[in-house]
RODO-2510 file (C-alpha; in nm, 4 decimals, decimal comma):
residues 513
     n   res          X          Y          Z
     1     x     1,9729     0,3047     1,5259
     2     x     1,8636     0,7017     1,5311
     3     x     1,8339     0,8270     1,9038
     4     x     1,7237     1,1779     2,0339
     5     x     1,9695     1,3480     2,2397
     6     x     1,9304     1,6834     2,4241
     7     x     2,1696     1,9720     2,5510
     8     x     1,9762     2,1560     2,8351
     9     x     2,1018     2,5044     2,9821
    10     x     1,9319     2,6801     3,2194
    11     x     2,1263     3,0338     3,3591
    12     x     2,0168     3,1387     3,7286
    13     x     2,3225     3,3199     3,8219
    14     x     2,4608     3,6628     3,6749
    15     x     2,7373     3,8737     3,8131
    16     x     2,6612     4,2002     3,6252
    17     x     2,5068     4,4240     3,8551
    18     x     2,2739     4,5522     3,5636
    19     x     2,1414     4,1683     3,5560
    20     x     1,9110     4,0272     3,8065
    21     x     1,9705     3,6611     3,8703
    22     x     1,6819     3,4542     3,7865
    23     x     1,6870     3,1537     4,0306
    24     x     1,4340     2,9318     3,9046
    25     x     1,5810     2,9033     3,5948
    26     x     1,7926     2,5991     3,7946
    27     x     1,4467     2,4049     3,8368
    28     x     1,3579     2,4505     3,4423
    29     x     1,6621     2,3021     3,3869
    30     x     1,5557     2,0092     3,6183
    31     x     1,2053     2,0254     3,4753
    32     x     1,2807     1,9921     3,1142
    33     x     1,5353     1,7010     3,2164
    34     x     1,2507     1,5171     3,3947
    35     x     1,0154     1,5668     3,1415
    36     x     1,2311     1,4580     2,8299
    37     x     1,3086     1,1438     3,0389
    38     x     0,9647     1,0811     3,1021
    39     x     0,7584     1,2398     2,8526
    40     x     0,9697     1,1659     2,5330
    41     x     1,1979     0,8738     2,6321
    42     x     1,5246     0,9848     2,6096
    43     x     1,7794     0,8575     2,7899
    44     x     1,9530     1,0072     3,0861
    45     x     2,2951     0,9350     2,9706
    46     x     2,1733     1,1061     2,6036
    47     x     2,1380     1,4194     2,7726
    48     x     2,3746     1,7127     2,8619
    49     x     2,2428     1,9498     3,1404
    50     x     2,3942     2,3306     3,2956
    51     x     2,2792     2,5281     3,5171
    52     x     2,1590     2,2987     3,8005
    53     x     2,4189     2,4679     4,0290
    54     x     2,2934     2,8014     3,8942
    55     x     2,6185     2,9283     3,6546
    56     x     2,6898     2,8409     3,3059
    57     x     2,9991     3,0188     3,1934
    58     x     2,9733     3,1131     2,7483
    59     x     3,2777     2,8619     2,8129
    60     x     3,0907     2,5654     2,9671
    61     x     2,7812     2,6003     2,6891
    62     x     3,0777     2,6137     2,3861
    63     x     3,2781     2,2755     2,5198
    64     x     2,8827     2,1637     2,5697
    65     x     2,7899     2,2539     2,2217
    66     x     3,0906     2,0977     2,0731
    67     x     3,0548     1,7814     2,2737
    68     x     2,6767     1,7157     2,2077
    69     x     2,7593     1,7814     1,8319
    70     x     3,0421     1,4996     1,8207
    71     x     2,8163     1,2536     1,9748
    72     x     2,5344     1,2986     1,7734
    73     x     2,4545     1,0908     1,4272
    74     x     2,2920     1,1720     1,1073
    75     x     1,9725     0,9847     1,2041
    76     x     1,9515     1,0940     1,5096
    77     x     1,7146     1,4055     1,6299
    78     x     1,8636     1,6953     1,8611
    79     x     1,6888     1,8905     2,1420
    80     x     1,8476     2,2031     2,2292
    81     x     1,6731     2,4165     2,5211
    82     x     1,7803     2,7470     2,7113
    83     x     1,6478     2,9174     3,0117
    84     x     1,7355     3,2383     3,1137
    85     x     1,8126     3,6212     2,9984
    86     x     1,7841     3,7185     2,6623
    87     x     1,8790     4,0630     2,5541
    88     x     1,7992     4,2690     2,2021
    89     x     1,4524     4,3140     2,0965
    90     x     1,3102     4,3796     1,7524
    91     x     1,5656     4,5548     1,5494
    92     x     1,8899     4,4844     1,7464
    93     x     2,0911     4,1439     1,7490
    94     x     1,9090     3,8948     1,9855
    95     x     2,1801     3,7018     2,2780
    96     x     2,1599     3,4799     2,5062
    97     x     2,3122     3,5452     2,8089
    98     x     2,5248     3,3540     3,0115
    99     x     2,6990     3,4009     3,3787
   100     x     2,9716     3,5994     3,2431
   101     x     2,8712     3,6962     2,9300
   102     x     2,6561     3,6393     2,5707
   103     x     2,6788     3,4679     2,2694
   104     x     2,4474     3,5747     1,9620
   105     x     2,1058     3,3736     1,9960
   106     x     2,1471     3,3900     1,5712
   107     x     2,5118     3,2285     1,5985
   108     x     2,3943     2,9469     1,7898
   109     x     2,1090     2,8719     1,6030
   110     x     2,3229     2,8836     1,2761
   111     x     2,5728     2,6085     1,4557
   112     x     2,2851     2,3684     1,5352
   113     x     2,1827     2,3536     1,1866
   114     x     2,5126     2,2459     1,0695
   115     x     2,5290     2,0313     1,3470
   116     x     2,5071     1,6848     1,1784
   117     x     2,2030     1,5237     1,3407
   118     x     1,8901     1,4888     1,0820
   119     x     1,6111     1,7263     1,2779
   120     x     1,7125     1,9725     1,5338
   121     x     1,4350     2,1109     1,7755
   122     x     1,5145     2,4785     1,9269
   123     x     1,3499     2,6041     2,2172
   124     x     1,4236     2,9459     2,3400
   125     x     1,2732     3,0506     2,6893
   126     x     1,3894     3,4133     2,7413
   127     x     1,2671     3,7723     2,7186
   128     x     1,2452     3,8818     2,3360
   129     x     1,3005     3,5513     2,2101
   130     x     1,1217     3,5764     1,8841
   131     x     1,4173     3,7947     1,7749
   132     x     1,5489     3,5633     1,5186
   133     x     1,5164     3,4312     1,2033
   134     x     1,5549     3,0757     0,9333
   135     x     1,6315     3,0302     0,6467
   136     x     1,2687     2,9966     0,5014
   137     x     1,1337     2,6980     0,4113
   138     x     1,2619     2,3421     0,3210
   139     x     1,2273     2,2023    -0,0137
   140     x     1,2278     1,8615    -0,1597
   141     x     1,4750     1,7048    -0,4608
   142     x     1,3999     1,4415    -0,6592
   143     x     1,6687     1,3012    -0,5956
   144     x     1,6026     1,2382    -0,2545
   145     x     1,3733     0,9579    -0,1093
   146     x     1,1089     1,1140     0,1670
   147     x     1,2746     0,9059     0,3959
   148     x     1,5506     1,1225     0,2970
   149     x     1,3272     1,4461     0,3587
   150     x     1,0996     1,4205     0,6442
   151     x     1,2367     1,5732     0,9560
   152     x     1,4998     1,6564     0,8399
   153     x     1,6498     2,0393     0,9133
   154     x     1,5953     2,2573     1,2384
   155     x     1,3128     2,4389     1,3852
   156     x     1,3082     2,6960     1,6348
   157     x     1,0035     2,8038     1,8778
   158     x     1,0281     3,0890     2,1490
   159     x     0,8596     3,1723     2,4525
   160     x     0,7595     3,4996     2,3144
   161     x     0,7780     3,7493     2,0486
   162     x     1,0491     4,0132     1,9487
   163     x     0,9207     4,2469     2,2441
   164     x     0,7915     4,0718     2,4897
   165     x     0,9369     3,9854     2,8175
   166     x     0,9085     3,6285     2,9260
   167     x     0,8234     3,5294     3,2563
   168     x     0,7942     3,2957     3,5932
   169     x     0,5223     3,1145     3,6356
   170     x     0,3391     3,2612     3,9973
   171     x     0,2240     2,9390     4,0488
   172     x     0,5247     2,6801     3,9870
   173     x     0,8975     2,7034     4,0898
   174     x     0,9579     2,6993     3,6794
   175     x     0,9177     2,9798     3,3710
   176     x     0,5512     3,0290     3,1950
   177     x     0,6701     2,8551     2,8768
   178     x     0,9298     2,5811     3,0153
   179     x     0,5642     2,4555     3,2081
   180     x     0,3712     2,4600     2,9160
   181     x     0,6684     2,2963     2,6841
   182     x     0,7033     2,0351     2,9624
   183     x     0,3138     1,9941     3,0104
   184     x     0,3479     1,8926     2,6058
   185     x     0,6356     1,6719     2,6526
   186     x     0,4499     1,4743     2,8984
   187     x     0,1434     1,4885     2,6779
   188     x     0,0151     1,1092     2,6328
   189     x    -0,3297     1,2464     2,4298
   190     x    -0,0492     1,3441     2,1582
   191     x     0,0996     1,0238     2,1235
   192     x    -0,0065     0,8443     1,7944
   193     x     0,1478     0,4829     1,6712
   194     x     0,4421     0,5604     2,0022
   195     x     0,5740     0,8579     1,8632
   196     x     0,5079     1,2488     1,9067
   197     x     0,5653     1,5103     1,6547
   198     x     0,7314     1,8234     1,6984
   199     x     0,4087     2,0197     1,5658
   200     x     0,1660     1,8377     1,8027
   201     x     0,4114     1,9845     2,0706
   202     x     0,4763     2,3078     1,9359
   203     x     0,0608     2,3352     1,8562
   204     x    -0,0503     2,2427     2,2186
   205     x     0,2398     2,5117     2,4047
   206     x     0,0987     2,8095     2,1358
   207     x    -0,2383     2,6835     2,3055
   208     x    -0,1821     2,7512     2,6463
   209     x     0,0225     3,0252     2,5644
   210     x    -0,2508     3,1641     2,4193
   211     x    -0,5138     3,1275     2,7611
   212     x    -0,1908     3,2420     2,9830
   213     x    -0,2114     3,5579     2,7436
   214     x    -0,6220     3,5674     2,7887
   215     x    -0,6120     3,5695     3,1414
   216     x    -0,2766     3,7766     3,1969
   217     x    -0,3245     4,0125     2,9640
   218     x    -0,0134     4,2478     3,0992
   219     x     0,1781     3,9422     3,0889
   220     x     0,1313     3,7947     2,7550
   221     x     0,3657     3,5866     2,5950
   222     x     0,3199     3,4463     2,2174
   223     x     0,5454     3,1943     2,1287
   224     x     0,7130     3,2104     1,7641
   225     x     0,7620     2,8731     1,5271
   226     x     0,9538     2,8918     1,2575
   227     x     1,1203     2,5732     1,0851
   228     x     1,3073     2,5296     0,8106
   229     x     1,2238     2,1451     0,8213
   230     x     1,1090     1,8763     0,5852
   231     x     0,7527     1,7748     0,7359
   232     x     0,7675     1,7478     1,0988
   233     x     1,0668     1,5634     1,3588
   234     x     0,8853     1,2710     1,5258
   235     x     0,9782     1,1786     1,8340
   236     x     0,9824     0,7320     1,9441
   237     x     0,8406     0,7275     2,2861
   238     x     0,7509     0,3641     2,2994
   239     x     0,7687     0,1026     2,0548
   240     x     0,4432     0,0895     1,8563
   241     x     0,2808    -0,2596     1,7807
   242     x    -0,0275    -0,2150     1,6012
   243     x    -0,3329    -0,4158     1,6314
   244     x    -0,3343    -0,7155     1,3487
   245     x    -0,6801    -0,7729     1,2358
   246     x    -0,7677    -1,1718     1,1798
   247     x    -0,7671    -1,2163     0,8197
   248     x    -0,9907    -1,4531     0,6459
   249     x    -0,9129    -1,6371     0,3039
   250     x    -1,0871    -1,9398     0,1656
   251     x    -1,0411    -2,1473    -0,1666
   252     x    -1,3656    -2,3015    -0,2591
   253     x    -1,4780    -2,5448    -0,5612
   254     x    -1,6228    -2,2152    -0,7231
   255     x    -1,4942    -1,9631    -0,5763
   256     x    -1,2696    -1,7949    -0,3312
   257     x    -1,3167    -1,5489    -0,0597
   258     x    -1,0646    -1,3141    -0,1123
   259     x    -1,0966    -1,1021     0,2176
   260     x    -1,3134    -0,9891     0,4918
   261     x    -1,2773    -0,6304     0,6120
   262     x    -1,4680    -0,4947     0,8990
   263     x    -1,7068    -0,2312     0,8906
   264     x    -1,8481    -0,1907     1,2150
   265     x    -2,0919     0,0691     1,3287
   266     x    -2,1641     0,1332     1,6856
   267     x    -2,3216    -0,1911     1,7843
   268     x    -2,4161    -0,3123     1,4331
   269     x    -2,1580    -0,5409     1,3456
   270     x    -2,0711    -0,5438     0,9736
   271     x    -1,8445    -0,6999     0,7111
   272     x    -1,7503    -0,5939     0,3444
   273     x    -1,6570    -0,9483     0,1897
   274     x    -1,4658    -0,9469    -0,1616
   275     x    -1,4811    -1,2958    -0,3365
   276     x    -1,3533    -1,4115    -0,6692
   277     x    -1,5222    -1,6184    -0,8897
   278     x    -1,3516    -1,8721    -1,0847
   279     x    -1,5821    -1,9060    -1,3695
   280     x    -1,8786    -1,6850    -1,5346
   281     x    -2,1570    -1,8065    -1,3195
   282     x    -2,4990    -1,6670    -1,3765
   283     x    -2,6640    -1,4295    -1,1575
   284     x    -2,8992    -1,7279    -0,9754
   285     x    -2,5858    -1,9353    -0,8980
   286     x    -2,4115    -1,5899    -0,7128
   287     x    -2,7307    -1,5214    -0,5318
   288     x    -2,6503    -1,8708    -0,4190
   289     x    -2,3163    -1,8399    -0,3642
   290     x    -2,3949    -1,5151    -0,1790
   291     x    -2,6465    -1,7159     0,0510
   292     x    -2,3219    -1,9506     0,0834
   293     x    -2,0634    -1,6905     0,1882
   294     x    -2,2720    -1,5384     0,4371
   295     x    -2,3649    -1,8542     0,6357
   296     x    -1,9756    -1,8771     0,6939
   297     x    -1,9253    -1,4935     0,7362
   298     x    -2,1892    -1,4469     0,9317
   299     x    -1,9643    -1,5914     1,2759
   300     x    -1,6673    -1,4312     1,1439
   301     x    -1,4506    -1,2232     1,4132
   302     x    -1,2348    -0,9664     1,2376
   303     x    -1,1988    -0,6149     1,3614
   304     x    -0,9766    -0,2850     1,3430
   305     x    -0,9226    -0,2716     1,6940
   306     x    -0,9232    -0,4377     2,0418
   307     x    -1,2276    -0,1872     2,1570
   308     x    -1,4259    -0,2973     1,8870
   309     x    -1,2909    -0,6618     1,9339
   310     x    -1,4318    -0,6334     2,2773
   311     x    -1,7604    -0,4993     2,2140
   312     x    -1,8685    -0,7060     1,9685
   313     x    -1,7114    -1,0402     1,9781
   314     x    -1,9072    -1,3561     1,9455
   315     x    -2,1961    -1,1668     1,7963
   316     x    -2,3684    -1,2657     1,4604
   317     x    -2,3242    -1,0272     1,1792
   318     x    -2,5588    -0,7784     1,1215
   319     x    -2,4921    -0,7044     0,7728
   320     x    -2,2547    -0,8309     0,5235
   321     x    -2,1977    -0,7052     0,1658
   322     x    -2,0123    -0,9176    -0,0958
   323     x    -1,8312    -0,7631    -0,3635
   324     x    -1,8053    -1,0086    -0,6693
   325     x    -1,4662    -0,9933    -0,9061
   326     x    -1,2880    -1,2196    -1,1611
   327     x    -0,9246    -1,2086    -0,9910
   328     x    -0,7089    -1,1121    -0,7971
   329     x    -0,6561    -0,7783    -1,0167
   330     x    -1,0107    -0,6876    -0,9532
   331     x    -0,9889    -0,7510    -0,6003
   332     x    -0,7024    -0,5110    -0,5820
   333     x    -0,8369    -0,2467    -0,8116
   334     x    -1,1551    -0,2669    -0,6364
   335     x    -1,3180    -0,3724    -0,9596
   336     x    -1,6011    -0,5560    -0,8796
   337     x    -1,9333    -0,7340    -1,1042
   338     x    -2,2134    -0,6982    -0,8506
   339     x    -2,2683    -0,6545    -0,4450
   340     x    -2,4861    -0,8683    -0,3037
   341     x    -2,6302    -0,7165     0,0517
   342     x    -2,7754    -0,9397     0,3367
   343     x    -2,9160    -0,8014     0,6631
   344     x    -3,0391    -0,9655     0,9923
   345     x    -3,4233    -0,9393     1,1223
   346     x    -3,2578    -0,6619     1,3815
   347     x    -3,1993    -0,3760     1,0430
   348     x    -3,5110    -0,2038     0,8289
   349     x    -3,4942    -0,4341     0,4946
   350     x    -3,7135    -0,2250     0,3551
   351     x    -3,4394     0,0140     0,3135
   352     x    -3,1217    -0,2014     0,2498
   353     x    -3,3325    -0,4367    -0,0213
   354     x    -3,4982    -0,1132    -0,1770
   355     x    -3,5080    -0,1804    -0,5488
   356     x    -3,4560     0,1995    -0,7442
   357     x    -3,3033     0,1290    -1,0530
   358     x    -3,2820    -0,1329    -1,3348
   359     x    -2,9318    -0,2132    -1,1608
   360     x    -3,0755    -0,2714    -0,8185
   361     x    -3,3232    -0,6300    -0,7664
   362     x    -3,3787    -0,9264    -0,5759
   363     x    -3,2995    -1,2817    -0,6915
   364     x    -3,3858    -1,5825    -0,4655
   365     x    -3,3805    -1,3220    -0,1614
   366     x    -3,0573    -1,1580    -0,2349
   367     x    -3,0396    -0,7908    -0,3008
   368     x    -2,8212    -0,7305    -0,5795
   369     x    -2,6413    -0,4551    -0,7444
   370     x    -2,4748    -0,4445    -1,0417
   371     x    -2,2242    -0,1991    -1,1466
   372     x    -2,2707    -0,1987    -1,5271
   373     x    -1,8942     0,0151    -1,6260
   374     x    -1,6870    -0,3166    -1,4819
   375     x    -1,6476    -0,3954    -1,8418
   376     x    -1,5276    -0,0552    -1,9086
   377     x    -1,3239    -0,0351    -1,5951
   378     x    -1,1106    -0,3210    -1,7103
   379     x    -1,0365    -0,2356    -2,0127
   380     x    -0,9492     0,1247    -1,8661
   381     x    -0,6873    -0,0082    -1,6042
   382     x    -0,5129    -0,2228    -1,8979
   383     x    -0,5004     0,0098    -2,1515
   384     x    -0,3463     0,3209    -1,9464
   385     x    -0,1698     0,0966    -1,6758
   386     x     0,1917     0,2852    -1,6869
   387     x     0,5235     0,1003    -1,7096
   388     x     0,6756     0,0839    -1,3336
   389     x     0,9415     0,2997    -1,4227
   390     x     0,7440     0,5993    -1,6054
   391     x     0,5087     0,5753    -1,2834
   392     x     0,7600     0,5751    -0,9959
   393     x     0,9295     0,8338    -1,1978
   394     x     0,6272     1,0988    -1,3039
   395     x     0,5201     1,0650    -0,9485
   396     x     0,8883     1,1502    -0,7745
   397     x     0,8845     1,4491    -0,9770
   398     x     0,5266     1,5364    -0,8667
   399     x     0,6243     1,4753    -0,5008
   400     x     0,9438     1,7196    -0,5441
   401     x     0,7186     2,0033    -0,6415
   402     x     0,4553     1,9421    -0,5197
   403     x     0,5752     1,8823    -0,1162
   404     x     0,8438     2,2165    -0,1810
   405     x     0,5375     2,4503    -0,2860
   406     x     0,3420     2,2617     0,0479
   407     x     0,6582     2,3715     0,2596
   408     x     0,6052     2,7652     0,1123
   409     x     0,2743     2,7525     0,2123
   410     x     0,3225     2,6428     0,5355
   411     x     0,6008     2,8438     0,5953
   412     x     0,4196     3,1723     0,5405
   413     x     0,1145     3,0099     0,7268
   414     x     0,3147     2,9960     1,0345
   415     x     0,4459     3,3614     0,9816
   416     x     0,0839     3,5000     0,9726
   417     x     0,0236     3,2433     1,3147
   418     x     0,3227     3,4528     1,4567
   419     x     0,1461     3,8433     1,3525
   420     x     0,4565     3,9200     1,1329
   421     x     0,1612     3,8777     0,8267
   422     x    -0,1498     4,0012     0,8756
   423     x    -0,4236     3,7959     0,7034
   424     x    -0,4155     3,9837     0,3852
   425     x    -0,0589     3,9827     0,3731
   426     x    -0,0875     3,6000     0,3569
   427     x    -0,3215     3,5687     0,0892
   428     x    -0,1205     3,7892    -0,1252
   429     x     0,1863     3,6240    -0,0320
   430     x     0,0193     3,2721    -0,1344
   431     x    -0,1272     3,3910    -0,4181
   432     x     0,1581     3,2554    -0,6799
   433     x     0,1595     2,9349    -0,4709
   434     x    -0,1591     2,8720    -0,5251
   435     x    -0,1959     2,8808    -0,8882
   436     x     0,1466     2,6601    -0,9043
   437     x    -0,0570     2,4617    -0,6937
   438     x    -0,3885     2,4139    -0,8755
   439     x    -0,1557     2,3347    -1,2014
   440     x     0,0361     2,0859    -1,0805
   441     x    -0,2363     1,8723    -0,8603
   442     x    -0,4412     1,8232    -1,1857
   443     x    -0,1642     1,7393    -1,4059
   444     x    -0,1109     1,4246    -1,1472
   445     x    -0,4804     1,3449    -1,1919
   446     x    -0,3661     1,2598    -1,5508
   447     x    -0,0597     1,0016    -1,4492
   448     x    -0,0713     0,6198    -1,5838
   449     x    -0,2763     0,3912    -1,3829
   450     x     0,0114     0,2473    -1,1588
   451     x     0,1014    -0,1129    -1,1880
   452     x    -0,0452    -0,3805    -0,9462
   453     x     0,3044    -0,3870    -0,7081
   454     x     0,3137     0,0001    -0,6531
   455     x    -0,0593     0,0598    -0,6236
   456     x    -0,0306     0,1573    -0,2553
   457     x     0,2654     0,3874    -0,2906
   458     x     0,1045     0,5700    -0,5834
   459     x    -0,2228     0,5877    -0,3949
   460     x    -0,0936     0,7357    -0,1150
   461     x     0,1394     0,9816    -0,2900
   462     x    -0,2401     1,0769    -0,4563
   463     x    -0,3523     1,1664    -0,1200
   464     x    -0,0755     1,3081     0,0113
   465     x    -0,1457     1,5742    -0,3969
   466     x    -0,4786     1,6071    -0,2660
   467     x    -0,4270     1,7195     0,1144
   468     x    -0,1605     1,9980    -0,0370
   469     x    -0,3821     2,0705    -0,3050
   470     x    -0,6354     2,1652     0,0030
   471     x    -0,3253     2,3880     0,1810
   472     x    -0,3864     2,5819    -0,1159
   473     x    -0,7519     2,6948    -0,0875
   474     x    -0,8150     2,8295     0,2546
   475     x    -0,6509     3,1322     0,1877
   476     x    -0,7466     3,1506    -0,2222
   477     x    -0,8584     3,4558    -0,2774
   478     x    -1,1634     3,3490    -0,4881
   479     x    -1,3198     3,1401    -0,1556
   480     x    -1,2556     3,3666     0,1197
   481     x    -1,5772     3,4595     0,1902
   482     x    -1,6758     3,1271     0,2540
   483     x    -1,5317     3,1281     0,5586
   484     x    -1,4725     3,2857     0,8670
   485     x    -1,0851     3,3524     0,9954
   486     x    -1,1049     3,1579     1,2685
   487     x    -1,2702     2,8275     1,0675
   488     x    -1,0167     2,9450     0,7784
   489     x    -0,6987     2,9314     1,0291
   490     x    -0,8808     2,5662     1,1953
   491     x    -0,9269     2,4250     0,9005
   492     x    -0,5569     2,5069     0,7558
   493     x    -0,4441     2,3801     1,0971
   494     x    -0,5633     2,0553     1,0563
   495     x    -0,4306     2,0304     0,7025
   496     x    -0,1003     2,0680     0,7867
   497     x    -0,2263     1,7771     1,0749
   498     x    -0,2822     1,5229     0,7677
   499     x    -0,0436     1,6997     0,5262
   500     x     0,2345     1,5908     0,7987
   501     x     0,0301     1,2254     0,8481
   502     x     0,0242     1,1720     0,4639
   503     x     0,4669     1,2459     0,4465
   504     x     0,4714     0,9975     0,6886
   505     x     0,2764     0,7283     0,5174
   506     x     0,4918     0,8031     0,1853
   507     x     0,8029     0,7491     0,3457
   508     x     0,7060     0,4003     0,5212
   509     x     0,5409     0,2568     0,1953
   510     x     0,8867     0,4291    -0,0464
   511     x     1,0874     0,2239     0,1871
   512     x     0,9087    -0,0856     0,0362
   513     x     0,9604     0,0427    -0,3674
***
């Protein structure tokens, strides 16, 4: 079972006469301890800590080095974190300096990445810390699984940039960034399904970095993020159990409902109910079967979550659509004959009966709808439904260039984030990306309908195409002036948000193939 382990050094005492001592580099030490204990779950015992008596000897952070690298796995994650002086700005070779002497900040990080754990997180509080560099960004093989890809490779982020000094908080016993990287360790708004990733953190220190450098402006520190990393480490803090909806499946002499999904709205409860006929029934007969299936639904309790759950149990439906198939294919293809719509006294009928077309009418008060391509839609999943093979295999290729030219993109994104591009430098810079980009997301529009046992795989590998194929257009030449640089920089922000979510969901359903 992968763990997260952490070496934690923190240098308060210096016996060069040219180097003040920094004292409460001891408590971030004891801070960051405390707050990967509580904040991220790690064991005590999985963590190795200097400095708490003030010295840490190169020797004692070398036989510490060495010994958190034999202990730690290839699924496990690494935490590395060091407090205190850093010496050679922009230009010169960056160290880190220890009670009786330095070791090249460059060196180390070069170690950690052969280290063998799977994702290694880097965080470097001292004065010109941005003074280093990775080995751009990750890419993806085909021959790899995601599970294979995501989190996996090292990321570094500083407390400030190449010249900037980095500082003590005047407030706290504890450094400016080790109280903002602890402040995001502890973080429980950051938490999604019991684990936090690595760019929530990194996102929410930048943040208050970025008011500390507002309000101090003599003292401002911008932290640095660069990763050469598949996706984003995430980081188990409890176990995760989600909420199980009640599901609802019934075998009548005609027909069978097939499922009941919730679609609730405020305090308007709602259901979207998909049943399968077993024989062609004429349109009268559904509107009575439709009159049949909501009597039952309408007492129904099924929801996505316990608020929900809570607000409206034991409340009649408000309005329930039924979405009328043949099988079970159509019911997972979303295929569907007609949808019938019922609504209670409480909802404007006026507008959900509204008859606008020669597909849209009322038979024996049921408002129908039919959708006139099912035919067509059939016949169009059959004859271009790909072998399993051809489709697992067209779509692993997609995902290898697809996720690689994602990982550029981001990559340079976070260098323009850091001021090392300026925002034309960027576009330029994605220019070639982009265009490899546009080609390749519309040639997977074009893949073999997937067969019925990989549908939910493929479909979220298609999301995951679309979500990079929106990295690419923020900073496309041809659409900047449709936005502003701060909505261009939000927006991309959040994409990287669901391009990270969508790796995620890949890897858990690939584990299933």
């Amino acid at each position: 079972m992968s763990k997260t382990l952490a070496l934690v050094v923190g240098v308060s005492n210096y016996y060069d006469s040219q180097t003040p001592n920094l004292p409460f580099c001891m408590n971030d030490v004891v801070e960051v301890r405390e707050s990967l204990v509580n904040g991220l779950n790690i064991a005590n015992e999985d963590i190795i800590s200097l400095g708490e008596s003030a010295d840490v000897t190169t020797m004692d952070f070398i036989e510490a080095l060495k010994k958190m690298s034999n202990l730690t796995s290839k699924e496990d994650n690494l935490i590395f974190y060091f407090s205190g002086h850093g010496g050679g700005k922009s230009g010169n070779q960056h160290c880190l300096a220890f009670t009786d002497g330095a070791i090249s900040t460059q060196a180390i990080i070069q170690f950690l990445e052969n280290v063998s754990a799977k994702g290694k997180a880097i965080f470097l509080d001292c004065c010109f810390s941005g003074n280093y560099s990775v080995d751009g960004a990750s890419s993806h093989n085909i021959n790899n699984t995601i599970d294979d890809f995501a989190g996996k490779g090292y990321a570094v982020l500083s407390s400030s940039n190449s010249i900037q000094s980095s500082y003590k908080h005047p407030d706290k016993s504890t450094s400016v960034f080790t109280s903002f990287l602890c402040d995001a360790f502890r973080d429980k708004l950051i938490v999604k399904q019991g684990t936090v990733s690595l760019n929530d953190i990194q996102k929410l220190v930048c943040l208050y970095s970025q008011v500390w450098s507002y309000r101090n402006p003599v003292k401002q520190q911008q932290p640095i993020f660069r990763a050469n990393m598949g996706g984003t480490i995430r980081f188990k803090v409890h176990d995760y159990v989600p909420y199980q909806p009640n599901k609802i499946y019934e075998e009548c002499d005609d027909y069978i409902i097939y499922d009941v999904k919730p679609s609730h709205s405020g305090v308007t409860k709602r259901y979207s109910v998909e049943v399968i006929l077993k024989s062609p029934i004429s349109l009268d007969e559904i509107s009575k079967v439709s009159l049949e299936v909501t009597k039952k639904i309408r007492r129904a309790e099924v929801y996505n979550n316990a608020d929900t759950q809570l607000l409206l149990s034991e409340k009649m439906a408000n309005i329930i659509w039924i979405y009328f198939g043949r099988d079970d294919s159509d019911m997972i293809r979303k295929t569907y004959l007609c949808i019938t719509t019922w609504v209670d006294d409480t909802q404007n009928k006026d507008w959900w009966y509204r008859v606008n077309s020669e597909d849209t009418f009322i038979i024996k008060n049921v408002h129908f709808k039919l959708l006139p391509y099912y035919e067509s839609l059939r016949s169009l999943n059959q004859e271009n439904m790909g072998s399993r093979e051809r489709v697992i295999l067209e779509t692993r290729e997609m995902l290898a260039i697809l996720i690689t030219l994602a990982e550029r993109i981001i990559y340079q994104f976070n260098e323009y984030k850091n001021e090392i591009l300026s925002e034309q430098e960027l576009v330029d810079a994605l220019e070639s990306f982009i265009s490899e980009v546009d080609r390749y997301y519309f040639k997977s529009t074009d893949f073999a309908i997937p067969p019925e046992d990989i549908k939910n795989w493929s479909e979220a590998c298609s999301l995951l195409f679309g979500t990079i194929h929106d990295l690419s257009l923020y900073y496309n030449k041809k659409y900047l002036s449709q936005r502003t640089t701060a909505n261009r920089k939000a927006c991309m922000e959040m994409t990287i948000s669901q391009y990270f979510s969508d790796v995620e969901s890949v890897r858990k359903l690939e584990i299933d193939l």
